[in-house]
N, C-alpha and C positions, 0 to 999 in steps of 0.2 A: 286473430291471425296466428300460425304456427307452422311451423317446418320444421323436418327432418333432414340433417345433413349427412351422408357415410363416403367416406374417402377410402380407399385401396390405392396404391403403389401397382397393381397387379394390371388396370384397366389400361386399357390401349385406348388412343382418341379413335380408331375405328377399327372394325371387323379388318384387323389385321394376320389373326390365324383363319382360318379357314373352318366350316362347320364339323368335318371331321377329326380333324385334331382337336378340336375344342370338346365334343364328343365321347372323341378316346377317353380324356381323362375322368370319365365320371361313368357310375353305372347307373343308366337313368337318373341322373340327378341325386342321386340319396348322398353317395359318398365317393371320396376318390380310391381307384383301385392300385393307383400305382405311386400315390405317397406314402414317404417313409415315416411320417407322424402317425400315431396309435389315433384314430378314428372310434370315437365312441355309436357305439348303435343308438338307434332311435329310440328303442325300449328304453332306455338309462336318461330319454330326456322326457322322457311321460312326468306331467306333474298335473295339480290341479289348482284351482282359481288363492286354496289356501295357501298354497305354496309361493304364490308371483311374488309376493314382499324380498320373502327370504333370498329369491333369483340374485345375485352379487351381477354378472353379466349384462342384467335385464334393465335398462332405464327408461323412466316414464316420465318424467319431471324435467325440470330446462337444467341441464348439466352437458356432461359429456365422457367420454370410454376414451379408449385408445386407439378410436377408429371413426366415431360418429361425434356428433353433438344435436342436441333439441331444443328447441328454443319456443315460448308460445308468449305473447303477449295482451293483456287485456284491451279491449277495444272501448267504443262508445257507449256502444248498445245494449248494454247489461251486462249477463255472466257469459263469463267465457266459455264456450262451448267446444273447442280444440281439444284434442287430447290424442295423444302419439305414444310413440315406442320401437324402441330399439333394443335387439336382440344378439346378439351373440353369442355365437356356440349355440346356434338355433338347429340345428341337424344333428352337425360334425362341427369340427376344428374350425373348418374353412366358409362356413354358413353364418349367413347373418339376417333378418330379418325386420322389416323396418316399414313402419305401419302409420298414417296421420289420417285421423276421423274428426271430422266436423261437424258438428251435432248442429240442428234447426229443428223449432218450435219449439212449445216451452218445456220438455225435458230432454232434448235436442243434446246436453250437457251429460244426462245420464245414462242415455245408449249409447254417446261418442266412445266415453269411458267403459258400457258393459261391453262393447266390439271391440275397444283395445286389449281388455283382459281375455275375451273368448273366444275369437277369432283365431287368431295364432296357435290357442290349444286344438282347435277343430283341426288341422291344417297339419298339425304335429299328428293328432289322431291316424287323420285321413293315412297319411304318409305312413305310417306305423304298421298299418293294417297292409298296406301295400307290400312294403317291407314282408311281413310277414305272408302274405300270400306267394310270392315270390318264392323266400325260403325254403318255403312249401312245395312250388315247383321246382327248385332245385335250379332257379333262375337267378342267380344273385351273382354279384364278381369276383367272388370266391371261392365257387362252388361250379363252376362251370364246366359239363362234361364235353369231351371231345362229341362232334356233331360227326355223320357219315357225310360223305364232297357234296352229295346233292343236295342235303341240306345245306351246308356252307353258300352253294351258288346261290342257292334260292335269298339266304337270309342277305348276301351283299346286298344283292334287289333291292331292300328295303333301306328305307331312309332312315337312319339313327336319329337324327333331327327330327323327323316327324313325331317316331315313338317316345321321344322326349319332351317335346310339344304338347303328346297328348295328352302323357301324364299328370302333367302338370295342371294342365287346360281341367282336365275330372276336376283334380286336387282343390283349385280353389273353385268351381264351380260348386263341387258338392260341399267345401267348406261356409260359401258364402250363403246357399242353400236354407242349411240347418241354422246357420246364423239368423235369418229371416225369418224362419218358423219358429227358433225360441223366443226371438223378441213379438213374435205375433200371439205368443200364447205366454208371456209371460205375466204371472201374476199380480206385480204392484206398477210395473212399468206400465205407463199406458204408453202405448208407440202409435198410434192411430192417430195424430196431428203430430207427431214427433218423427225424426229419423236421424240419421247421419252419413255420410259419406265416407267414401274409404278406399285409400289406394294402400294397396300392400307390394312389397318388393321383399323378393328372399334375392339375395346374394351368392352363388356358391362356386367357389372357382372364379374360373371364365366366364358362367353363365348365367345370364340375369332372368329372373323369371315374375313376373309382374301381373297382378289382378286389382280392379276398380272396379267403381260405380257412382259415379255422380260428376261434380265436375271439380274435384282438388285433384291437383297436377302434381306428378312427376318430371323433372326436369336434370336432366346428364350434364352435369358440367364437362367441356372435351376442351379439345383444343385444334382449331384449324392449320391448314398447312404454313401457315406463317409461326403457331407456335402462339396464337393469341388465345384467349378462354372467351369460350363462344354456349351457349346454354342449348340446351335442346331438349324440346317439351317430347315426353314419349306416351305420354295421354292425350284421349278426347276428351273436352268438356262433353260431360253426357247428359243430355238436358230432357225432359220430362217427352220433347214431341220426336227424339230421336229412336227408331226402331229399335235399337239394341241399348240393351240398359246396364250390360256386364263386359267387359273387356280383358281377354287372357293376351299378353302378349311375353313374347320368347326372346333376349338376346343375347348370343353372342357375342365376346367382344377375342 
């Protein structure tokens, strides 16, 4: 058994601003355009699997930061097969990421653990390139050329939420993707009677962005209109006869 706990000051018990002002404050997700703390780029958070130890931010072990804590315990059944992580200063300043894999069959232990070190690097990649493609177009939040009006009309049309949604929705798709196909072709791992489960949640700002597969829960601690703490599960258990077997979801708060 194991959990990941992250608390913010910053969450509302519900979708209390509205999708556009939540919106405003970020560009696509990457970073915020209108904080006055120094934002480091996503190039400056590229690292590789040798680097994770040295991460000071990065915890993987039952301890806790200045915002989360992780806890795992051994059970009946053999070896513990849990394995978690929590990130900060996972983008930007204001990004946090926070990942709990559950490993089944009998190396079930050591892909929970090779997807907590590899996964989040995919994901920083993925996002990187994005990043950089953008730049590239001269699409970024700081580099933003005056549009002519009918372009302006055209681009309100469009939903900010959505193109953020979508983002995202690539992001851990193609990260969970290549995930798959390293451990399918990986040389000492055998994963063919092994797997693990995986819910991941990035944090940034206002906006929670969140991808799974199997059935470990995420759950929002809020608070109802009395002021009581009330739990609320924002995962499907995804079970082997359900049609869809990956889950992107977007929130708001």
């Amino acid at each position: 058994m194991g959990c990941c706990v992250s608390v913010s000051s910053g969450c509302s018990s519900s979708s209390s601003r509205n999708n556009e002002e939540a919106i405003s404050s970020s560009c696509l997700g990457f970073r915020s355009c209108r904080t006055k703390r120094l934002k480091k780029s996503l190039s400056e958070h590229v690292t590789t699997l040798q680097r994770l130890p040295s991460i000071s931010n990065r915890i993987f072990a039952n301890g806790n930061s200045r915002t989360s804590c992780i806890f795992t315990q051994q059970g009946r059944k053999g070896i513990n097969q849990d394995a978690m992580v929590v990130w900060e200063d996972f983008m930007s300043e204001d990004a946090i990421f926070c990942g709990v894999f559950d490993g089944h069959g009998p190396h079930g232990h050591l892909v929970a653990r090779k997807v907590r070190d590899t996964l989040p690097l995919k994901l920083l990649s993925f996002l990187q390139s994005q990043e950089s493609r953008q730049n590239g177009l001269g699409n970024n939040c700081f580099s933003r050329k005056a549009k002519p009006d009918s372009m302006d009309k055209e681009s309100e049309k469009d939903d900010p939420t959505e193109d953020l949604g979508s983002l995202w929705r690539e992001a851990f798709l193609k990260s969970y993707k290549s995930m798959d196909k390293e451990l399918r072709s990986h040389p000492t791992l055998d994963c063919f009677c092994s797997g693990s489960t995986a819910v991941t949640i990035v944090k940034q700002g206002l906006n929670l962005f969140m991808g799974y597969i199997g059935d470990s829960r995420a759950i929002l601690g809020s608070r109802d209109s009395n002021g009581s703490m009330v739990a609320v599960q924002l995962t499907v258990d995804l079970k082997p006869d359900l049609p869809s077997t990956l889950f992107i979801n977007q929130f708001i708060f």
